[in-house]
Each structure stands twice: as structure tokens, then as C-alpha cells.
N, C-alpha and C positions, 0 to 999 in steps of 0.2 A: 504493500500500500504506500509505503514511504515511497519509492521509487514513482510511482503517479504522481504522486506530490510534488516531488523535485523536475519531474518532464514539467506535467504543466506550468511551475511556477517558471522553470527555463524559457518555455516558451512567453511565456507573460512579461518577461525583461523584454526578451530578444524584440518582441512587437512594439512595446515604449519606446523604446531607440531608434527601431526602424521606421515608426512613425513621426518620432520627432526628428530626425534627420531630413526626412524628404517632403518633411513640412518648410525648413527653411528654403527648399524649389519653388515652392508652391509658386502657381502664376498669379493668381487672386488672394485677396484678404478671406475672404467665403473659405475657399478651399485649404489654405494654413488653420484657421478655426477650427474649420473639421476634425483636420490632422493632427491638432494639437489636443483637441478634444478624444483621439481617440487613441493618443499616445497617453495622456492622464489616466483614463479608463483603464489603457492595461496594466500600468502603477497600480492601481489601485487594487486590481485583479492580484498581479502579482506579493503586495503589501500582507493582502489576504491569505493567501498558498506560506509567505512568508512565516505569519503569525501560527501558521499548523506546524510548520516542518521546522521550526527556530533553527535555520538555514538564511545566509547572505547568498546567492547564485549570480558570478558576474556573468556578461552578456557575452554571447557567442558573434566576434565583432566579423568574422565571415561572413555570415550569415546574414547581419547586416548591411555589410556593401556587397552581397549578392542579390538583396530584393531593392538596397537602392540605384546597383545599375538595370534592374530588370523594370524597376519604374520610369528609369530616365529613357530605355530603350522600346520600351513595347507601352510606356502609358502609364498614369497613375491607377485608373482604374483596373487594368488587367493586373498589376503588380500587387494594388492594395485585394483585391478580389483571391489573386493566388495565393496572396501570407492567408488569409482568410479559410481557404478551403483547407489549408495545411495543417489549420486551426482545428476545423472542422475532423478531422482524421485522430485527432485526442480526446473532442470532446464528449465519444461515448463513456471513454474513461469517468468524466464528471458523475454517470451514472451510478459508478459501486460505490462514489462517496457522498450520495446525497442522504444517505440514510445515516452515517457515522455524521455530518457536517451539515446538519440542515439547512444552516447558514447560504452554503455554497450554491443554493438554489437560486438568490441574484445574480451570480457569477455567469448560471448557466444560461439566465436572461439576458443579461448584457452580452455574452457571447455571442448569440443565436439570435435574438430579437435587435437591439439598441445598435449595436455595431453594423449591423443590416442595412437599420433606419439611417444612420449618417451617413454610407459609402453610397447609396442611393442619392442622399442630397449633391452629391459631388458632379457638375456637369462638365466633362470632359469636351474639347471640341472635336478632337479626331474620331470621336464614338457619334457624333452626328453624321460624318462619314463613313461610316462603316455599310450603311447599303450601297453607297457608291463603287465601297470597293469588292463588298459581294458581287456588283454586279457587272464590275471588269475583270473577277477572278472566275467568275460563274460561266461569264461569255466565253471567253478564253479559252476554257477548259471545255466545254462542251464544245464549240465549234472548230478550236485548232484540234484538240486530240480526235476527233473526227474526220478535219481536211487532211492530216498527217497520215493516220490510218488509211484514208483512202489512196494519197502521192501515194506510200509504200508500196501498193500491189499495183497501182496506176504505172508507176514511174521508174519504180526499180532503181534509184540511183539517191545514194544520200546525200549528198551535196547539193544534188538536183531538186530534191523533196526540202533542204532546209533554207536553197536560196528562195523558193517558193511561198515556203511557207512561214517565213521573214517577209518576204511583201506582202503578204496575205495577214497577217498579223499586224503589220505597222497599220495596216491599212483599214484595220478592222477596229484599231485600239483608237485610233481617230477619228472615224464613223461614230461607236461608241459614248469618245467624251464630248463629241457634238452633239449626240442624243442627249445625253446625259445633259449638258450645260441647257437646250433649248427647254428641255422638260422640266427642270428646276427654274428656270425664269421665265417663264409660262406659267407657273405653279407657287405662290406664294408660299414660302417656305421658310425656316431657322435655316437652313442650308445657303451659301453663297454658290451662285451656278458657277464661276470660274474655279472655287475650289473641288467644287463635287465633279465639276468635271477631269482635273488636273487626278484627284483620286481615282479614278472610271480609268484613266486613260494608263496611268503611271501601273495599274495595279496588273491592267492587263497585258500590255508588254513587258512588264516584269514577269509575268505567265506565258507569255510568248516564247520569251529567252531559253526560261528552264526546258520547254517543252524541245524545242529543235535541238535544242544540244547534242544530244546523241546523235544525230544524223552527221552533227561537225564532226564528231569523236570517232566513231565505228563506220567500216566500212560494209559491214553487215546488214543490209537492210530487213531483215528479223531482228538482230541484236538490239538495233537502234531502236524499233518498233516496242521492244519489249522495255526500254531502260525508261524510253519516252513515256510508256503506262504508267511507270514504277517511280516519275518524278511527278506526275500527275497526280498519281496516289498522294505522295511523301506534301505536295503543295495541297490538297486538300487536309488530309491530317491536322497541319500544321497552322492551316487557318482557320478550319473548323475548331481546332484548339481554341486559338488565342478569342474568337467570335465566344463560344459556349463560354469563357470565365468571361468576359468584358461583361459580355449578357448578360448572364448567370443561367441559360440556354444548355439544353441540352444536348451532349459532343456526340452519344452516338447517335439519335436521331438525325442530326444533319451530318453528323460525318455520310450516313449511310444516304441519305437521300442526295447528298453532291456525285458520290462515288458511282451509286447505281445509275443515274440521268448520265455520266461522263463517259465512263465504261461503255455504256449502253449504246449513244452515239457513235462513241470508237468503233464498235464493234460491226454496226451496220452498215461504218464508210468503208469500211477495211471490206467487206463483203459487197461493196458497189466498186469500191477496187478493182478487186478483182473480177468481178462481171464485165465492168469496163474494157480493162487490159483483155480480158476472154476475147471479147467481139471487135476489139478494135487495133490491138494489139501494136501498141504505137512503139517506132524505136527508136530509144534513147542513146 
């Protein structure tokens, strides 16, 4: 039981610090409050874990400047949301000691309810864009792994398929953030069209890049085909990740519904492909 004691009160330093660190970032007066408020909060948590275990616990200062480069790089909200869920992975623990600790039934309030309520007050601007960039990663990914699929059995040639599918992409990603920018300024909106579009557009050729790569790399036009899926994969993962904590959204629901719609496409240009090359058999 001591040893519960001593994790959670560890982790209840480690938060104070990590919150009061990347409070002095903060962009806003609003959003330093928060964080200062929710850096006091784990003090207080921890002051309590304290007074059980008559234990001092210094702060694990890694750990620290790992969630404050993870907020300066990916956001406060994905960074404050991650310490949080990490939170969340002890706090059944709180459970065996609500009966010895009646006490610690606020703790388990403030953890799970009040901590909630403030990281919700917190309005981040890049999380206003966040459907902009779903929906340059979404495009992206359904339509290049699609046209790629199809050049592979179409064209038979990888350099051939990635200078194509490099024009097809630039070209696609700025089609894209003109949809994007007109539909936003048509549309009164929190969103600035020139920035919701710059996300639309940036997000998608950065989805472009990763997807032809293989084609630059291997001379294989299977090998390529297969790496090309396997980065497609690893770019939904990865931002169905960071989407599900920003959100607080669920990762495998949309991990699974990006990957089946992606795949799914792939699958049926790669077989127009090859029907294509069947009856028309072009040579490259």
C-alpha cells in the first residue's frame, strides 16, 4: 500500500512542476491562470499523499522537460491532455484506498472531474484547425494512396509513378486549400480562411511526400507499393493519435474508420490498375 502512496504522490510533484513550468509559455493571461491553477491543485494533491506517507518525494526533472518539450512541440492541449491520461492509468489505484482514506475521495474528484473542467477552459488556436488539417490528411491519403496504387500496375516504373504522383499531389494540395480558404470565407466562422487554408494545404503535401517516397527509394515496384501502404498506415496512426488526446476522441474508432476508407481506395485503384495496363497495355 505504501508503495501506491509514494507512485501517486510522485506523480503529484512531477504535475506541479510540469504545470508550473509551461505556465510561464503560456500565450494568454487566461491560459497561465489555468496552469497555475492546476499546478497548485497538484501541490495540494500531493501535500495530501504527503501527510499519509510522512515522505518529502523530489520531482523526477526528466520527466519534466519531456512533457515541456512535448507541449512546446505538439501543443499545450495534446501535452496537458497526455500528462493527464498518464494520470489517469494510476488512478484506479485511488480505488483500494478510499476505504483506509476516506479523505482521498476529493483527490479523486479533483483528479477526474475539476482538472477536466479547467483543461477544457483552455482554447488553443491550432485545435481550431485541426479539421482543416483532417481534411488535407484525409484527402491525401485517400486519393494519393489510391492514384499511386493505380500508376503501380498502370505504369510499372517508380520514378515514373513518383514524378506523377508529385504533380498530382502539389496539384491536388492546392485545389484543396482553395476549397478550403473559399469555404471558410463564405462561411462565417472562429477560423481565419488564409490560415485554415495554409493548414489544408501544408498538411497535405506533407502527406504527399511521405506517400511517394518509396517509389524515390526502391526500385521495386511491389516493394514501393507495399512501404507506400505501411507509411500511410504509420501517418494515420500517428495523427489519429495526437486528434483522439487533443479531442479527448476516440483512437481506435477513427484510427479504424481513416485506415478502412484508405486501404479500401488503394485497393480498388491498384485493381483499375491493373485492368487498365490488361487492355491497354501502355509502354513505358
Amino acid at each position: 500500500m505504501d508503495d501506491i502512496l509514494l507512485r501517486i504522490q510522485r506523480e503529484e510533484i512531477n504535475q506541479h512542476y510540469i504545470y508550473k513550468l509551461i505556465a510561464k509559455r503560456a500565450k494568454t493571461i487566461r491560459e497561465k491562470r489555468i496552469l497555475i491553477k492546476l499546478s497548485n491543485q497538484e501541490l495540494v494533491h500531493y501535500n495530501f499523499w504527503k501527510s499519509l506517507t510522512k515522505q518529502e518525494i523530489k520531482p523526477n526533472k526528466f520527466k519534466i522537460l519531456k512533457y515541456s518539450l512535448i507541449t512546446k512541440l505538439f501543443g499545450l492541449t495534446f501535452g496537458i491532455r497526455s500528462l493527464e491520461n498518464e494520470e489517469k492509468s494510476i488512478i484506479k489505484d485511488y480505488g483500494h484506498l478510499v476505504k483506509k482514506y476516506p479523505t482521498s475521495k476529493k483527490i479523486i474528484y479533483d483528479s477526474e472531474k475539476h482538472e477536466e473542467e479547467l483543461i477544457s477552459l483552455i482554447k488553443e488556436e491550432r485545435l481550431n484547425y485541426l479539421s482543416s488539417m483532417v481534411l488535407g490528411i484525409n484527402d491525401a491519403l485517400v486519393e494519393l494512396t489510391g492514384a499511386l496504387a493505380g500508376f503501380t500496375f498502370a505504369l510499372k516504373n517508380p520514378k515514373l509513378i513518383a514524378i506523377i504522383g508529385l504533380i498530382t499531389g502539389i496539384a491536388a494540395s492546392l485545389s484543396m486549400a482553395a476549397s478550403e480558404y473559399l469555404s471558410i470565407k463564405s462561411d462565417p466562422s472562429l477560423k481565419k480562411a488564409k490560415t485554415a487554408a495554409v493548414y489544408t494545404g501544408v498538411a497535405y503535401i506533407f502527406t504527399v511526400l511521405v506517400l511517394i517516397l518509396p517509389y524515390l527509394i526502391f526500385n521495386n515496384i511491389y516493394l514501393s507499393l507495399t512501404n507506400m501502404i505501411i507509411n500511410a498506415i504509420i501517418i494515420i496512426f500517428f495523427f489519429t493519435y495526437y486528434l483522439s488526446v487533443a479531442k479527448n476522441l476516440s483512437f481506435k474508432k477513427k484510427f479504424l474508420e481513416m485506415a478502412i476508407i484508405s486501404l479500401s481506395i488503394a485497393l480498388i485503384s491498384f485493381f483499375i490498375g491493373f485492368i487498365i495496363n490488361y487492355f491497354f497495355s501502355i509502354p513505358i
